[in-house]
GUZATOR-793267 format. One record per residue: residue number from 1; x, y, z of N, C-alpha, C, O in turn. Coordinates in steps of 0.001 Angstrom, whole numbers, m for minus. Example, Ala and Ser with C-alpha at 12.3 -4.5 7.8 and 13.67 -1.06 7.14 Angstrom:
// residues 2
    nr       n_x       n_y       n_z      ca_x      ca_y      ca_z       c_x       c_y       c_z       o_x       o_y       o_z
     1     13190     m5690      7800     12300     m4500      7800     13200     m3300      7800     14236     m3319      8465
     2     12850     m2250      7080     13670     m1060      7140     12900        30      7870     13409      1138      8039
This chain:
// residues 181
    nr       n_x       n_y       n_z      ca_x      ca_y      ca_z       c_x       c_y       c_z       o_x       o_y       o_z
     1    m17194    m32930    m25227    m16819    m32103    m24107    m15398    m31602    m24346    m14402    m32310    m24499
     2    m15476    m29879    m24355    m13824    m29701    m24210    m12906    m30397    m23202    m13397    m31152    m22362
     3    m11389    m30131    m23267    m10836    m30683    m22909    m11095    m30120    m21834    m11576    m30909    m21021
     4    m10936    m28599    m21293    m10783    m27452    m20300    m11886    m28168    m19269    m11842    m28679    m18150
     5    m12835    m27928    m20223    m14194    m28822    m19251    m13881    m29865    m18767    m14121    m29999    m17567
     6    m13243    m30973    m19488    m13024    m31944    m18702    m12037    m31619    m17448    m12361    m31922    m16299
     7    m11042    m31101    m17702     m9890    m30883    m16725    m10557    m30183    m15640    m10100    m30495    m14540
     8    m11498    m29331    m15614    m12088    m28827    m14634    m12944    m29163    m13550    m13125    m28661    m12441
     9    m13671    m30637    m14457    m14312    m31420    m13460    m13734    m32395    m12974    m14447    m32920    m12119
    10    m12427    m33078    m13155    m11914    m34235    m12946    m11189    m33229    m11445    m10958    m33621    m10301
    11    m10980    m31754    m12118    m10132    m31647    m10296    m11161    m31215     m9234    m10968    m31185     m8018
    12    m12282    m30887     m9892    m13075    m30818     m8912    m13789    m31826     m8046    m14084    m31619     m6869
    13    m14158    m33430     m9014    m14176    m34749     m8017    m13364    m34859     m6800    m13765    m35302     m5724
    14    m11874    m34302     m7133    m10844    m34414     m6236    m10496    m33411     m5375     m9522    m33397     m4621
    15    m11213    m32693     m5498    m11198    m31130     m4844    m10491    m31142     m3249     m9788    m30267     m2743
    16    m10966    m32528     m2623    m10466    m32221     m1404     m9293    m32720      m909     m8997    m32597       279
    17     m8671    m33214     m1627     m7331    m33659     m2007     m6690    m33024     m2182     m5578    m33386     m1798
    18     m6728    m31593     m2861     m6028    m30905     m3238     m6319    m29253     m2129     m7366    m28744     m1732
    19     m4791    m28826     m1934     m4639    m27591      m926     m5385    m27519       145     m6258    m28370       315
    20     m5198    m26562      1007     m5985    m26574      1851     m7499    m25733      2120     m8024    m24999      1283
    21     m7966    m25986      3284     m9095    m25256      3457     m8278    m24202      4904     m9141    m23359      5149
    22     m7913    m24126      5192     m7713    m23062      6349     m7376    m21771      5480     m6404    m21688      4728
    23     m8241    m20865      5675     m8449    m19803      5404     m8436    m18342      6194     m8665    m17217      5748
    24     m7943    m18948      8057     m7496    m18244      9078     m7096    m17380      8801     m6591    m17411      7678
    25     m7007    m15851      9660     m6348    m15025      9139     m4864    m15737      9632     m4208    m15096      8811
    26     m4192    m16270     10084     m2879    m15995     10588     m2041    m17326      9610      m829    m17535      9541
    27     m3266    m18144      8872     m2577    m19424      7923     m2337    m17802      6346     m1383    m17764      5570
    28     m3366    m16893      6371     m3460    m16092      5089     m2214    m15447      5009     m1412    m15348      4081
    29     m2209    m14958      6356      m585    m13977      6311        88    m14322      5921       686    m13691      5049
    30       574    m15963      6418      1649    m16406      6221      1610    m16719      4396      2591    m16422      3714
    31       248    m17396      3723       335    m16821      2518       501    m15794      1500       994    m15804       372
    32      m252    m14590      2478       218    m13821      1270      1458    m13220      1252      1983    m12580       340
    33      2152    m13669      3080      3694    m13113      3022      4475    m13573      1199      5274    m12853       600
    34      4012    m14720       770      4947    m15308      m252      4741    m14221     m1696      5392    m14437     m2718
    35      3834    m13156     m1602      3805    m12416     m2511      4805    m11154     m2211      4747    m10376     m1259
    36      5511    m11169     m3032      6118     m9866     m2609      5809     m8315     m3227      5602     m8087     m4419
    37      5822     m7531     m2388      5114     m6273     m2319      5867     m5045     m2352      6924     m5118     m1726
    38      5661     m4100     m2820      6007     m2752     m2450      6241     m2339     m1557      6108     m3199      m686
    39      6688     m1031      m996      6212      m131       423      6471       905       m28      7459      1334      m625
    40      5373      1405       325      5297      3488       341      4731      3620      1904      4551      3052      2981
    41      4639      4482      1357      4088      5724      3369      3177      6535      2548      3609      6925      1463
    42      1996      6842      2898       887      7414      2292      1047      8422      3476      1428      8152      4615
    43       678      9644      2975       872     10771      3804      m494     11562      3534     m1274     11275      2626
    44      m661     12554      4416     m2014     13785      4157     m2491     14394      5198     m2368     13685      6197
    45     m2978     15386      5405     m3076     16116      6882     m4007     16170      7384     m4991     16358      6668
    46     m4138     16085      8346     m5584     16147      9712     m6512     17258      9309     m6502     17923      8273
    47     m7139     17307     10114     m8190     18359      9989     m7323     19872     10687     m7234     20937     10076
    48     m6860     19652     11833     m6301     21087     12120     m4491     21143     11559     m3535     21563     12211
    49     m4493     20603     10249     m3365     20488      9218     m1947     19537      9837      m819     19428      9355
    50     m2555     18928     11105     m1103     17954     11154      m606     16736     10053     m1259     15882      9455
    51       395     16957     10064      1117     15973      9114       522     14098      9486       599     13568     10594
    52       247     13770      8855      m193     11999      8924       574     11342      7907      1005     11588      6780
    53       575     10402      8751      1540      9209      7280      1215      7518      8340       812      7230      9467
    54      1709      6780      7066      1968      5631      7859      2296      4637      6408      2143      4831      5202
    55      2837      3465      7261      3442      2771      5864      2471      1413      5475      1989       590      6254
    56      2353      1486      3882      1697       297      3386      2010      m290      2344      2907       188      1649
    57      1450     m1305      2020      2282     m2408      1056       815     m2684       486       715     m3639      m285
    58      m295     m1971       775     m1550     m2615      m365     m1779     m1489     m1069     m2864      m915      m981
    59      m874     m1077     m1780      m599      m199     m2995      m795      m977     m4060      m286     m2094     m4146
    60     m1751      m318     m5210     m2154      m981     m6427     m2049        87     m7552     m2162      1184     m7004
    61     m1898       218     m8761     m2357       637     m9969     m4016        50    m10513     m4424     m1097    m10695
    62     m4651      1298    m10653     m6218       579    m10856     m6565      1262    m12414     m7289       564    m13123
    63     m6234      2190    m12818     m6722      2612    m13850     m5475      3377    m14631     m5297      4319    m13859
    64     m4734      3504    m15441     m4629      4488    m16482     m5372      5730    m17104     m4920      6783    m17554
    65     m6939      5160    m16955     m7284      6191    m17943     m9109      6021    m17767     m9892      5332    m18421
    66     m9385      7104    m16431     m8676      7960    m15775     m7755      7236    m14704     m7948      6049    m14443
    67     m6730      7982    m14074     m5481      7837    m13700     m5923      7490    m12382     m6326      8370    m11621
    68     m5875      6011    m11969     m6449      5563    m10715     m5544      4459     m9868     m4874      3574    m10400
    69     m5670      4711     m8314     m4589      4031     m7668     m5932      3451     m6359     m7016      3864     m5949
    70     m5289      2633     m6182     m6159      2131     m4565     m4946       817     m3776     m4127        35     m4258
    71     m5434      1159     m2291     m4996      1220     m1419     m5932      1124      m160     m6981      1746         7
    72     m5207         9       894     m6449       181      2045     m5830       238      3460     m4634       451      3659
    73     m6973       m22      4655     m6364       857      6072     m7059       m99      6679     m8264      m117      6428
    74     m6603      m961      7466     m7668     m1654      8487     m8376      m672      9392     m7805       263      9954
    75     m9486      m914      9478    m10466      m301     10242    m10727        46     11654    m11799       559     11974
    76     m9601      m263     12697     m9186        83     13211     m8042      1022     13614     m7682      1156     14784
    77     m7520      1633     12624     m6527      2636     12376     m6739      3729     13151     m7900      4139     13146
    78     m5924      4342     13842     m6020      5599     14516     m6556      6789     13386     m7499      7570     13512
    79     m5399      6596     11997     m5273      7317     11278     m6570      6943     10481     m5777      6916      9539
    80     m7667      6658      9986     m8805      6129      9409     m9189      7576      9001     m8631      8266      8148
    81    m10505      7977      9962    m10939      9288      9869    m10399     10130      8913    m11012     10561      7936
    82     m8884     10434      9293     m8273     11593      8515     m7913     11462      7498     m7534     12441      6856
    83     m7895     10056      6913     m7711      9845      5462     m9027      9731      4659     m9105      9939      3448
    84    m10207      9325      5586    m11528      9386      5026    m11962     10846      4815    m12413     11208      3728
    85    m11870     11406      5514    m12283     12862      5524    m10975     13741      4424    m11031     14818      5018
    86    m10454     13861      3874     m8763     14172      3146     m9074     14534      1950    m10026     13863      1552
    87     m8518     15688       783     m9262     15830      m238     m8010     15181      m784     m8232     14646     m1870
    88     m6553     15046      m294     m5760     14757     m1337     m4651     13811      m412     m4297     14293       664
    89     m4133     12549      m799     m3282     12402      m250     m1979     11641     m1234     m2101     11394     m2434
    90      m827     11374      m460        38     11167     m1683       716      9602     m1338       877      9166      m199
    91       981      9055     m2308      1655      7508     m2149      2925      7882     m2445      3259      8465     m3477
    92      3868      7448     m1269      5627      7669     m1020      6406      6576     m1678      7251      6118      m909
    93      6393      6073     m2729      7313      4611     m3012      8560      4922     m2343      9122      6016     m2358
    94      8910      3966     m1810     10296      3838      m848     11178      3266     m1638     11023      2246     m2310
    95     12580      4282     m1501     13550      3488     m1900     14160      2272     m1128     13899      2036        52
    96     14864      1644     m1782     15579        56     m1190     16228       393      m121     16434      m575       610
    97     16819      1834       440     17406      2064      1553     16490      2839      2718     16756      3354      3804
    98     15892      2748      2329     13897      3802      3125     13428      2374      4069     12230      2317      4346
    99     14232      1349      4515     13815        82      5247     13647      1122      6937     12489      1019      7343
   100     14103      1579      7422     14476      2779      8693     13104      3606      8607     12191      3450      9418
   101     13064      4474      7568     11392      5045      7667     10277      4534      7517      9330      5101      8063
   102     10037      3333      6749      8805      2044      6376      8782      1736      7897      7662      1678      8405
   103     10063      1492      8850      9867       801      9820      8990      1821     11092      8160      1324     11854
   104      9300      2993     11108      9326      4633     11849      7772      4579     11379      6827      4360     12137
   105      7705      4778     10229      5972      5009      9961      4654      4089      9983      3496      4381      9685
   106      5421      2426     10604      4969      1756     10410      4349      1191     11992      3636       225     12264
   107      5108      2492     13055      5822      1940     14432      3931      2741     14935      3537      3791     14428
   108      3133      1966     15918      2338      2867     16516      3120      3521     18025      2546      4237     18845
   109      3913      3260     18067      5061      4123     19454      5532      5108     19229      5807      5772     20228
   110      5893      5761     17782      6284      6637     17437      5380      7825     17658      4314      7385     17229
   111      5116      9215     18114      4458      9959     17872      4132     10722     16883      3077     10761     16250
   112      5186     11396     16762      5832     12070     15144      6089     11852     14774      7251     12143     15055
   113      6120     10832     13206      6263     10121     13162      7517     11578     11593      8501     11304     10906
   114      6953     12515     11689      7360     13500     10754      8809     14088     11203      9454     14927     10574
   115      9228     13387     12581     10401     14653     13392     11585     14253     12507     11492     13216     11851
   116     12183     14658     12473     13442     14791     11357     13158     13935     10236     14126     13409      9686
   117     11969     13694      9788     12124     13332      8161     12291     14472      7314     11912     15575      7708
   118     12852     14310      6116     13078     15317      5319     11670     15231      4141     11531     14332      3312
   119     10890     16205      4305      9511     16649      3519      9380     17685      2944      9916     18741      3281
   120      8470     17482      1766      8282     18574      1208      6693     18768      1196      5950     17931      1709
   121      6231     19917       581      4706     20391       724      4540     20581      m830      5155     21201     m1698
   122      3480     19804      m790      3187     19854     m2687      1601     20725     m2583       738     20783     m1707
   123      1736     21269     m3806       410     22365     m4176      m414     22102     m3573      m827     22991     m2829
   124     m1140     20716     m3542     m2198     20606     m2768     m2094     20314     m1288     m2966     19650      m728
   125     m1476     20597      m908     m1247     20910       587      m940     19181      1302     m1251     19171      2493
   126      m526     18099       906        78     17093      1749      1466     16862      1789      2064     17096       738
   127      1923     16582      2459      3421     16196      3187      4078     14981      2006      3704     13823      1820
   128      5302     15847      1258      5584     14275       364      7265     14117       644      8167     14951       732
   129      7233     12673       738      8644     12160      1638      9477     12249       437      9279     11729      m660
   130     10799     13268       969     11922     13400       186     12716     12598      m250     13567     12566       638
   131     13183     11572     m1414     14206     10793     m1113     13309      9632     m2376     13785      8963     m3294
   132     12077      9772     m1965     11065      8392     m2177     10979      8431     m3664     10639      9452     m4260
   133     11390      6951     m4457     11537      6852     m6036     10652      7442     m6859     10843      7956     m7961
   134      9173      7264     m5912      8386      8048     m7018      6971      8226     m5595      6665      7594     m4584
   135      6557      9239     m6189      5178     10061     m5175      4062     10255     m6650      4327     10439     m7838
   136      2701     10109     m5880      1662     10264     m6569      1142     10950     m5439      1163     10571     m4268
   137       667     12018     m5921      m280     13051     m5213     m1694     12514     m5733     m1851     12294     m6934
   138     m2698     12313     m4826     m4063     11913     m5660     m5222     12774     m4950     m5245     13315     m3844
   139     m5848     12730     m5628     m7400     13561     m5266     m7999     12538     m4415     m8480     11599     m5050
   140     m8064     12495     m3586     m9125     11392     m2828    m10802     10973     m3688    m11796     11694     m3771
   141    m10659     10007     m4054    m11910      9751     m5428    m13399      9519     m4273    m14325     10292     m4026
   142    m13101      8117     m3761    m13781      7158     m2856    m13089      6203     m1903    m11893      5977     m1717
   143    m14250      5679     m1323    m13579      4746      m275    m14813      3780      m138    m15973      4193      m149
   144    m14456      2435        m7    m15647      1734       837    m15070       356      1345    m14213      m503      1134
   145    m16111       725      2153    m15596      m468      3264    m15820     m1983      2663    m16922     m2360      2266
   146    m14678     m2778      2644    m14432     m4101      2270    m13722     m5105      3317    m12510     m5203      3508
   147    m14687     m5780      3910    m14048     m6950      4840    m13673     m5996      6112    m14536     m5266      6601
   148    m12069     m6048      6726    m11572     m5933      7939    m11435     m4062      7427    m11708     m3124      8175
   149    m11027     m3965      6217    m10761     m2895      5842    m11228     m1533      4804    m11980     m1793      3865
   150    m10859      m393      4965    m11413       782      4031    m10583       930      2600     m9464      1392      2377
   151    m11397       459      1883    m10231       440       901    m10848      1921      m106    m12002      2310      m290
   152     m9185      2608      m730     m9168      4263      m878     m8715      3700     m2342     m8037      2727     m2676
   153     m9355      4691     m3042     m9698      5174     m4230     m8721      6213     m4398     m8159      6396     m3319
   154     m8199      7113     m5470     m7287      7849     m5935     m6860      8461     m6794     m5850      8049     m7365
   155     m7408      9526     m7143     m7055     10044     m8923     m5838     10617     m8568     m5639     11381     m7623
   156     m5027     10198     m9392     m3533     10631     m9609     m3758     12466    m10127     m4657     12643    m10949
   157     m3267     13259     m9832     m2832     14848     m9686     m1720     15058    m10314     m1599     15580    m11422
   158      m852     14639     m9589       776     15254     m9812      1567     13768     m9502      1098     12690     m9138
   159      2554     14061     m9714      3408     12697     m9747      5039     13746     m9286      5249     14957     m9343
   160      5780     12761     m8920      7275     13386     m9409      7930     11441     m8390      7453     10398     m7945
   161      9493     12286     m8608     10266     10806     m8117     11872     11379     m9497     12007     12216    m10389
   162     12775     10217     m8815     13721      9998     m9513     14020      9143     m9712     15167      8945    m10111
   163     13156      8208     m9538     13747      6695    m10250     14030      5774     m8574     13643      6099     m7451
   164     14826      4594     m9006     15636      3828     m8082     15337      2538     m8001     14550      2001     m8781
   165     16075      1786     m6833     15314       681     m6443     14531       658     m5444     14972      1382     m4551
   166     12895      m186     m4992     12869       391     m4493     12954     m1075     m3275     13624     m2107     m3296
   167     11860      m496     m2229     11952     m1463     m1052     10709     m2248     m1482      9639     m1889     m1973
   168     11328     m3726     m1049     10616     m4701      m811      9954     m5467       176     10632     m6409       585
   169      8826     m5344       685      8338     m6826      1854      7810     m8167      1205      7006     m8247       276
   170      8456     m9258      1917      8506    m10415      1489      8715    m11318      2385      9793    m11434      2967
   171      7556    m12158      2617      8463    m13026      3744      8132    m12622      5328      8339    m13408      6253
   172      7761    m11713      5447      8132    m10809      6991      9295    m10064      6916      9838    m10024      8020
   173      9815     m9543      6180     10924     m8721      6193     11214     m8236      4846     11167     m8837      3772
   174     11605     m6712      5190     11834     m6064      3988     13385     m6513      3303     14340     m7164      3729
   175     13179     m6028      2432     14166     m6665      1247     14127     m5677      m311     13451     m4686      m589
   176     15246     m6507     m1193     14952     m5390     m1976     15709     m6245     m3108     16512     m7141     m2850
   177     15212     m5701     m4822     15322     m6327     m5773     16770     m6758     m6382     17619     m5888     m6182
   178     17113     m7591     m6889     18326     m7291     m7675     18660     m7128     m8288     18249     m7941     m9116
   179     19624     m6214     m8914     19205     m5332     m9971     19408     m5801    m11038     20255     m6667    m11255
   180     18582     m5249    m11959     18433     m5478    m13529     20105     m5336    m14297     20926     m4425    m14195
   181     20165     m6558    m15024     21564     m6435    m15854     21276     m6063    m17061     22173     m5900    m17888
């Protein structure tokens, strides 16, 4: 018997000894708070062309090649529909000082959530936040529903950004890296 094998069954005799079983959503949060995450503001427009955004941290890289991103929306989202229905929308990476708009786009009290942000309009017609280290414009690929949430599919289009640091959530509170020496 390999060793691997062995090691695998000796922790499994002991299985209940080891970590826990609460799998609650509110024991998970507090787990996956310990991962630390990104934040962008995913933006894209309604059906009668209003500006939409809102801020998220389940931003992923899925493919290179073809050029694929995913990202999801709990299913209760106001904003749901209009990102399901959307031919293109764009991922905002936030810079380390963008903690003020993550918080604004993140707020359901806010209405406009667009009123004095500084935006621009990219070819394919969605709203991309000025300032933000790096933007991916994507083709809306797919979507399907997984668990609590819609999780979005994304062929990368256009790209732009200037670099930076960016913002971090961690913990329950945003934060941000230190920088590379």
């Amino acid at each position: 018997m390999s060793t691997c094998i062995a090691a695998d069954m000796a922790s499994t005799d002991s299985g209940s000894a080891w970590g826990s079983v609460d799998v609650q959503p509110a024991a998970l949060r507090k787990l996956f708070g310990a991962y630390p995450t990104g934040v962008a503001i995913v933006t894209t427009r309604g059906p009668q062309g209003r500006a939409i955004g809102l801020t998220i941290n389940s931003f992923a890289s899925l493919s290179l090649d073809p050029p694929l991103v995913l990202w999801s929306l709990v299913q209760h989202s106001p904003s749901l529909s209009a990102f399901q229905d959307c031919s293109h929308f764009a991922i905002n990476i936030l810079a380390s000082d963008h903690e003020a708009l993550a918080r604004r786009f993140a707020s359901s009290a806010i209405a406009d959530k667009f009123a004095d942000v500084a935006v621009a309009e990219t070819p394919e017609g969605v709203p991309a936040i000025e300032g933000a280290i790096a933007t991916l414009v994507c083709a809306h690929d797919h979507c399907r529903q997984t668990g609590d949430h819609l999780l979005f599919v994304g062929r990368i289009v256009r790209t732009a950004g200037d670099g930076g640091a960016p913002l971090v959530f961690h913990a329950g509170r945003f934060t941000s890296l230190d920088p590379v020496s």
